[in-house]
N, C-alpha and C positions, 0 to 999 in steps of 0.2 A: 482283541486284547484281553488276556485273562491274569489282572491282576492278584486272584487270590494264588499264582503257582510263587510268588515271590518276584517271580522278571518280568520284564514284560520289553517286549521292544515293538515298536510301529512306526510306522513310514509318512512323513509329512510333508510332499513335494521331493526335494531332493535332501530335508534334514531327515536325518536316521537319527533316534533319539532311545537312550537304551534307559529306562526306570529300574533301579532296583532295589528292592527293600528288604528292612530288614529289621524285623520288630514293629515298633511305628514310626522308624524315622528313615527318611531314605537318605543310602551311604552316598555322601558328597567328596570326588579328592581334593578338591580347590575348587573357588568361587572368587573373582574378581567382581566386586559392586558399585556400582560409581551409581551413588546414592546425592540425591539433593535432596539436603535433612533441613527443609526449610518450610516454614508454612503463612499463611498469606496474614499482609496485617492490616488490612483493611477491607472487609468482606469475603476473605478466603481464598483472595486470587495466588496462584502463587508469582514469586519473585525469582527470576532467577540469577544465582551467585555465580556470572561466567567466568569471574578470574581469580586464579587463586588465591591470592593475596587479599580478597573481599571488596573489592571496586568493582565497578560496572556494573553495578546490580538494578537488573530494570524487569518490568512487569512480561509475564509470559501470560497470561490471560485475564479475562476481565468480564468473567461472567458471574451473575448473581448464585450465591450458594458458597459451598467449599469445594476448595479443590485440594487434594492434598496428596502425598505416595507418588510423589515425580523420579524417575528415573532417563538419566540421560541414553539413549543408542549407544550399542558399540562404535558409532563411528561419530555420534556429538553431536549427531544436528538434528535429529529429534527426540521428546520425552515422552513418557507414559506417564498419565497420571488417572487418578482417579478422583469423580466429583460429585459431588451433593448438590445436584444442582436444580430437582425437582421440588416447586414450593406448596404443591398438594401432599407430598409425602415426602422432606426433607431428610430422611433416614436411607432410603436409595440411594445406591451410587451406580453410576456407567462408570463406562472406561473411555479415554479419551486420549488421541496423539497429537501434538502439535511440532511447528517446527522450532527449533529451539530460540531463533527469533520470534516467538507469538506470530506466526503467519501461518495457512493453512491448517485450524484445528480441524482435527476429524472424530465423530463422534463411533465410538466402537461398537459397544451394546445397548439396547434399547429394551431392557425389561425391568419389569416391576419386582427387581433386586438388589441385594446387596453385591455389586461386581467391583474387587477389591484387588490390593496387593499385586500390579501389573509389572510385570519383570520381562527382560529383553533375552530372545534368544544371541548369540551373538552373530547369526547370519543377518539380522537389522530386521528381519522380514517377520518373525512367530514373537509374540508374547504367551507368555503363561498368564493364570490369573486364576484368583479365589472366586466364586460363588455362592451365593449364600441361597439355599434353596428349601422351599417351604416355612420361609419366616423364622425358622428357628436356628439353632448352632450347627446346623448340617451345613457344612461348605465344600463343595467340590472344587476340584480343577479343570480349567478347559484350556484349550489352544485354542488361537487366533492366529491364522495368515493373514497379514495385512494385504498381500498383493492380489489377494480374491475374498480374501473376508470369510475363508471356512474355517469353523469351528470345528473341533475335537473334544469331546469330554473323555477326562484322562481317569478318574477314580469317580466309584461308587461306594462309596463307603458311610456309614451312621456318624464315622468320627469328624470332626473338626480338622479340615485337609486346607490348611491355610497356608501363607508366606511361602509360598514356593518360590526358589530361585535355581537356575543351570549353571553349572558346573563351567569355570571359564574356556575350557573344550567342547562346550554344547554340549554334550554327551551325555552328561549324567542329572538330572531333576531332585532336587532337595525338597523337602515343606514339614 
């Protein structure tokens, strides 16, 4: 993958994913976000608001730390979120899926980083996601298959390569 030609396209199981930039922002034609803009209010757990009208609102996890950056599956039955969940260095965050009843969490990354801003490809199976690498404001991007747990690192760059989201065709990668 040679992001400095401006394009870049590469092969992720059977997602084909085409990056392209232009300046420092990559060109998005539409993004559908089904965002839960909600944050925990007792210890950081989050809550989740399943019905639209604001009823039914009950606890999606319940672990010590924050959790926060939930995003529901294209298909709603699981969430991405990201947690601060380590009490030796409470500034870390992993990434983490659960099912959107609070059943099955599963924990994603396990390093001594910043892993942030977890965003859903729409086949249910690849997230994107920020990293923060070498302690300072350098953040790349990686890919995550969930169905084998391989990673991609997608940019190398010095700049600040955060909030990524895909384009609601899969196709195209924003940040």
């Amino acid at each position: 993958m040679d992001l400095g030609s401006g394009c870049c396209d590469f092969e992720l199981a059977e997602v084909t994913l085409q990056v392209a930039l232009s300046g420092d922002v990559g060109r998005l034609d539409s993004v559908e976000v089904d965002q839960l803009d909600l944050a925990g209010t007792d210890g950081g757990e989050l809550e989740g608001d399943l019905a639209a009208d604001g009823t039914d609102v009950r606890r999606v996890t319940n672990a010590t730390g924050y959790d926060g950056g939930p995003f529901y599956s294209p298909d709603g039955k699981r969430i991405c979120f990201r947690g601060f969940r380590n009490p030796k260095n409470p500034r870390l965050a992993n990434l983490y899926v659960i099912d959107a009843d609070g059943k099955n969490e599963k924990q994603l990354t396990f390093d001594a980083a910043v892993n942030w801003a977890p965003y859903w490809h729409k086949d249910g199976d690849v997230l994107v996601w920020s990293k923060g690498l070498g302690g300072g404001r350098n953040f790349e991007l990686f890919l995550i298959r969930l169905s084998d747990n391989s990673v991609v690192r997608l940019t190398r760059s010095s700049a600040q390569d955060v909030l990524p989201v895909f384009s609601h065709d899969g196709t195209r990668l924003m940040w």
